[in-house]
C-alpha positions in Angstrom: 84.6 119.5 99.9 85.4 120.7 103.6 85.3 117.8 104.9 89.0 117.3 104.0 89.8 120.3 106.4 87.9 119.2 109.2 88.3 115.7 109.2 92.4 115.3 108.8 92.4 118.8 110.4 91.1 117.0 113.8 93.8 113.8 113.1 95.1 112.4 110.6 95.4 109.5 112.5 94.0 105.5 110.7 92.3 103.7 113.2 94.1 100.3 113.8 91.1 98.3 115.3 92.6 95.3 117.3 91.3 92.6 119.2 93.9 92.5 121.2 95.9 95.3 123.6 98.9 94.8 121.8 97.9 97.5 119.2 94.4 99.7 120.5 93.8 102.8 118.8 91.6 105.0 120.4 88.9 106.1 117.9 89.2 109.2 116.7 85.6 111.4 117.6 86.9 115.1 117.6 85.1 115.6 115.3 81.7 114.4 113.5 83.4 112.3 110.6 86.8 110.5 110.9 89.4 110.3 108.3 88.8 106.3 107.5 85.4 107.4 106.3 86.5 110.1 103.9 89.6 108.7 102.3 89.0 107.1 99.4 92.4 105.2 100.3 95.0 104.5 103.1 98.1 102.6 102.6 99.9 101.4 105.7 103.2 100.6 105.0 105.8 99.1 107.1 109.9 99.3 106.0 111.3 96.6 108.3 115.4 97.0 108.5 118.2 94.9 109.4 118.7 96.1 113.7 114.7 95.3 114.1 113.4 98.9 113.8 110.9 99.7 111.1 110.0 102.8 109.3 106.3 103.5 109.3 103.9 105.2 107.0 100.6 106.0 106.9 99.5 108.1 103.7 95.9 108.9 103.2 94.6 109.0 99.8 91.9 111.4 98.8 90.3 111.8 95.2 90.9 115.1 93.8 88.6 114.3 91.3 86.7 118.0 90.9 87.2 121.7 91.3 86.3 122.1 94.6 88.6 118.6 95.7 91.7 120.1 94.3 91.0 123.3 96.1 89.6 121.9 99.1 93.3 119.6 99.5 95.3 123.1 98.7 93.4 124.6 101.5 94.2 121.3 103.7 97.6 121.2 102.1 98.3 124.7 103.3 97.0 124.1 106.7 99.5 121.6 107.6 102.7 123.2 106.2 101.5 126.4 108.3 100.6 124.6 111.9 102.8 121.6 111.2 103.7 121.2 114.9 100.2 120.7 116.0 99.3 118.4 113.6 102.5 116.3 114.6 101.5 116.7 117.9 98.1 115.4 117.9 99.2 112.7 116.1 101.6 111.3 118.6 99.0 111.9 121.1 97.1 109.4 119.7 99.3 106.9 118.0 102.1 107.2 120.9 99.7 104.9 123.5 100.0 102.0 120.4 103.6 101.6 120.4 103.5 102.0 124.7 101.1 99.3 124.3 103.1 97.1 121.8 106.1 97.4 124.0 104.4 96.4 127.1 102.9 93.2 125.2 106.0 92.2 123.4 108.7 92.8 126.3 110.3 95.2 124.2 111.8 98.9 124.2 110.3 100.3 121.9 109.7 104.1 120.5 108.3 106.2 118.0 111.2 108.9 116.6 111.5 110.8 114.2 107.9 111.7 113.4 106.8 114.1 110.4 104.1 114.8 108.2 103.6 115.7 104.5 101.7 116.7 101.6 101.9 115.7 98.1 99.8 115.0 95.3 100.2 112.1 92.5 98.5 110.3 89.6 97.5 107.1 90.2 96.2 105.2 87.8 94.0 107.7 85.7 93.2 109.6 88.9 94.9 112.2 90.2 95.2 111.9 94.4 96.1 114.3 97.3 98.2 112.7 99.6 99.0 113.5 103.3 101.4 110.7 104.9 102.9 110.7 108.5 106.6 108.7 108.9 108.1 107.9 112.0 110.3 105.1 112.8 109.7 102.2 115.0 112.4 100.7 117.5 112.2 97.5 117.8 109.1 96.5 116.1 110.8 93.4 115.0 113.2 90.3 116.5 116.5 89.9 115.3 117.3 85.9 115.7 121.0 85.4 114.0 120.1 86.2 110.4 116.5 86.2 110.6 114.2 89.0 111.4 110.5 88.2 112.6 107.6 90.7 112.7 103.6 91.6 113.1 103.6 90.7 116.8 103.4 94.8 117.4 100.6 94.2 115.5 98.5 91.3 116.7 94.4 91.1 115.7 94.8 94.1 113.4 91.6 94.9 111.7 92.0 96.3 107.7 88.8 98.4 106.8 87.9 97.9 103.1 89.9 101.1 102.2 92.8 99.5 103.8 95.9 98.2 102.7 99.0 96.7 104.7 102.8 96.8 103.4 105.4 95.2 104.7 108.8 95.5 102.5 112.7 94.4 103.9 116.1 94.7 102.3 117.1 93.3 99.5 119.3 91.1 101.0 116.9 89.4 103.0 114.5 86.7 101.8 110.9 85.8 102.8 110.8 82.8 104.9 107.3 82.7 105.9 104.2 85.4 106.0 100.7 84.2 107.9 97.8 84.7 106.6 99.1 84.1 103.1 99.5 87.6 101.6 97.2 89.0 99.1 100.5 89.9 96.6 104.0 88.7 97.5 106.8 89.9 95.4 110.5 89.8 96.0 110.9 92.0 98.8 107.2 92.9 99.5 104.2 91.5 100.9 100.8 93.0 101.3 97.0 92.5 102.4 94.1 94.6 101.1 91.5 95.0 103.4 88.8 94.2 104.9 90.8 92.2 106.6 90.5 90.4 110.0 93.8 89.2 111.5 93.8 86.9 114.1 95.4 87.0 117.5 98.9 85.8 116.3 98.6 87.1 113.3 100.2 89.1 110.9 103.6 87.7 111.0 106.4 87.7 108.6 110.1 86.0 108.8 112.4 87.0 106.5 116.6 85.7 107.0 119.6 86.9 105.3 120.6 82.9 105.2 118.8 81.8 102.2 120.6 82.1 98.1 117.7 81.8 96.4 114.0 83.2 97.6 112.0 81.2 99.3 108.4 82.7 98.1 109.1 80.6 94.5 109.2 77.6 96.3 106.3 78.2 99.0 104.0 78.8 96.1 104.9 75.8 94.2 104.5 73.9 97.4 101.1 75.6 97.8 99.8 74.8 94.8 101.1 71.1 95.2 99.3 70.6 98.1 96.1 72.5 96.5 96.5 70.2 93.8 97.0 66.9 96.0 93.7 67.8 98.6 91.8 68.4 95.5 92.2 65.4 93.9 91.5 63.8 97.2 88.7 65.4 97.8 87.3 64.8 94.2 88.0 60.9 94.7 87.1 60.4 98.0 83.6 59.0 98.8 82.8 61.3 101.3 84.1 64.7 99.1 81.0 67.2 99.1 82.8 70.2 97.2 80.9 70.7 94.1 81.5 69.7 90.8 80.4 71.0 88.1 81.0 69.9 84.6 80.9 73.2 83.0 80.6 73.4 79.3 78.1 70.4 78.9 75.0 71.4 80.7 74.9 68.3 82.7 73.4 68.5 86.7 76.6 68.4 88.8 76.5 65.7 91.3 77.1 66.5 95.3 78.2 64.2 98.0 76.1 64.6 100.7 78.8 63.7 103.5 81.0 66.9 104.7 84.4 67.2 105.4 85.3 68.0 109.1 85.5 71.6 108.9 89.7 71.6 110.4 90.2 69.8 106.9 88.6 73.0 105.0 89.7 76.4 103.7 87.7 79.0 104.6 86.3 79.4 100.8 85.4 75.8 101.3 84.1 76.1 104.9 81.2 79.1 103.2 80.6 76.7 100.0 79.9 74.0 102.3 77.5 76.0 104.6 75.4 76.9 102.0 75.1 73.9 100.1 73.5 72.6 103.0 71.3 75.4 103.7 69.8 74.7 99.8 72.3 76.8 97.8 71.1 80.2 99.4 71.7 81.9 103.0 72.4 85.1 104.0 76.0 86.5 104.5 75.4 87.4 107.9 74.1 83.8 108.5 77.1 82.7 107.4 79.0 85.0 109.9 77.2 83.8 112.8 77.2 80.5 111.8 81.2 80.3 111.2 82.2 83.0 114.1 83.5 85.0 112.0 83.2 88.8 111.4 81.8 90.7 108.8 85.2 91.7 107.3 86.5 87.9 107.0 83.5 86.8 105.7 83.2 89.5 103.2 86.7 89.0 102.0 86.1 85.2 101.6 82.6 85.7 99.6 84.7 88.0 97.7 87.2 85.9 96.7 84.4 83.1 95.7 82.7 85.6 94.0 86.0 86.4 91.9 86.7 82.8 91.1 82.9 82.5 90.2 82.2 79.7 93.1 79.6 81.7 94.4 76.8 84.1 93.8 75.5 87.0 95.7 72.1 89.1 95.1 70.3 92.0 97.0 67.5 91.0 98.8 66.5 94.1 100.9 69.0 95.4 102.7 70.5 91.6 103.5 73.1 90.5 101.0 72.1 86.8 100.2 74.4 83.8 98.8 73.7 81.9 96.2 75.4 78.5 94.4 75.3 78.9 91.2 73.6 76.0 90.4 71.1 77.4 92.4 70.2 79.7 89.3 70.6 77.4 86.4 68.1 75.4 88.2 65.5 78.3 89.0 
């Protein structure tokens, strides 16, 4: 596999597509593929701490599943320890105009210090991984406001490829206060979003505050789930509901409303279910895209989330990927 040479040989480097010029990364074209491509994995992770800074990682995850992998990464592995210097340096070549860039955007001083690369290998799962991560850490990625800490503006419009995965961890005496778009997993000091993902313009953000005893992620997600709960029911007992309902278990036709919901009242997994219920239980992802103004990524993510929750169907057709209620199949 030389493409492990060549590609993280040119620059190791993820590319942080943004919206926005708070956070553009110039795409990397030294060479014919670029790393995104040929990782199997890359975990961005961001260590927020207490004076605002942040340590940053980006590891790259490649399968050493044969041979010629594991020999291929020792080669790669090698490489780097040897011309360590250069590798650093093209790095900050690349990744130095994002934090200029941030700082510019957010009014802040920031830097990047303390940069460095390394190479490990680990078994995840049942699969054993070669890893190559760069740390640096990031001055004043965050606000400090008395005992809370805010972050993600550094980041605004970030774009997760599918391979993708954002971490955001703080000290354990801190607290989660709030985190927008709701995370993906949210644990006591942790929050994280799998891509693809789409961020808006003000989005990520996270607030986390020293000046809370007991964690406030409990009591958001109990609050969450209230609120599910209550704009379900409503929905299910107002006239004008059209969400679906099917009586599962006793083969019966499930009845639809044919009013809709103004779309402002609507997740997004309700926003697609609607759409294609009134395009006759079938339409084409990239319909749905156009139709919502959305991008590939978010709608992708929120088909595969109905998908998961078996809401919503999806089929080949060509080389279109086409929706489907699944009502739409019982009835065929």
């Amino acid at each position: 596999m030389t493409t492990y040479r060549q590609v993280i040989g040119a620059v190791l480097v993820v590319v942080l597509l943004t919206a926005t010029a708070v956070a553009v990364v110039p795409s990397v074209t030294a060479q014919e593929d670029s790393p995104e491509d040929e990782a199997d994995a890359i975990q961005l992770s961001i260590a927020l701490q207490p004076g605002g800074d942040a340590a940053l990682s980006m590891e790259y995850r490649l399968a050493l599943d044969t041979q010629s992998d594991r020999d291929a990464f020792d080669e790669l592995a090698a490489e780097i320890s040897e011309n360590e210097e250069s590798y650093l340096q093209r790095f900050e070549e690349r990744f130095g105009p994002v934090v200029d860039d941030a700082s510019s955007a957010t009014d802040r001083d920031m830097a990047m210090e303390d940069l460095s690369v390394s190479t490990d290998t680990r078994l995840i799962g049942d699969r054993q991984f070669g890893l190559v991560s760069y740390t640096f850490d990031w001055t004043a990625f965050a606000i400090v406001d008395g005992p809370e800490i805010h972050a993600g503006d550094a980041l605004s419009g970030l774009f997760l490829t599918e391979e993708m995965t954002l971490t955001v961890t703080w000290p354990g005496e801190y607290g989660l206060v709030h985190a927008d778009p709701t995370p993906d997993r949210t644990e006591d000091t942790l929050v994280s979003w799998s891509g693809p993902t789409d961020f808006d313009l003000d989005e990520p953000r996270i607030t986390i505050s020293s000046d809370i005893e007991v964690t406030p992620v409990d009591d958001d997600s109990s609050m969450f789930l209230i609120t599910g709960v209550l704009v379900g029911v409503v929905l299910l007992l107002t006239a004008g509901g059209w969400y679906v309902w099917r009586k599962r278990d006793t083969g019966a036709d499930s009845p639809i409303a044919s009013d809709e919901t103004p779309d402002e009242l609507l997740s997004n997994e309700e926003q697609v279910l609607q759409l294609v219920h009134n395009h006759g239980g079938r339409m084409k992802q990239a319909e749905v895209a156009e139709a919502l103004g959305w991008t590939a990524a978010k709608t992708s993510k929120v088909v595969g989330n109905l998908r998961e929750s078996d809401d919503l169907e999806a089929f080949r057709l060509g080389r279109e990927n086409v929706l489907r209620l699944p009502e739409e199949e019982e009835s065929s």
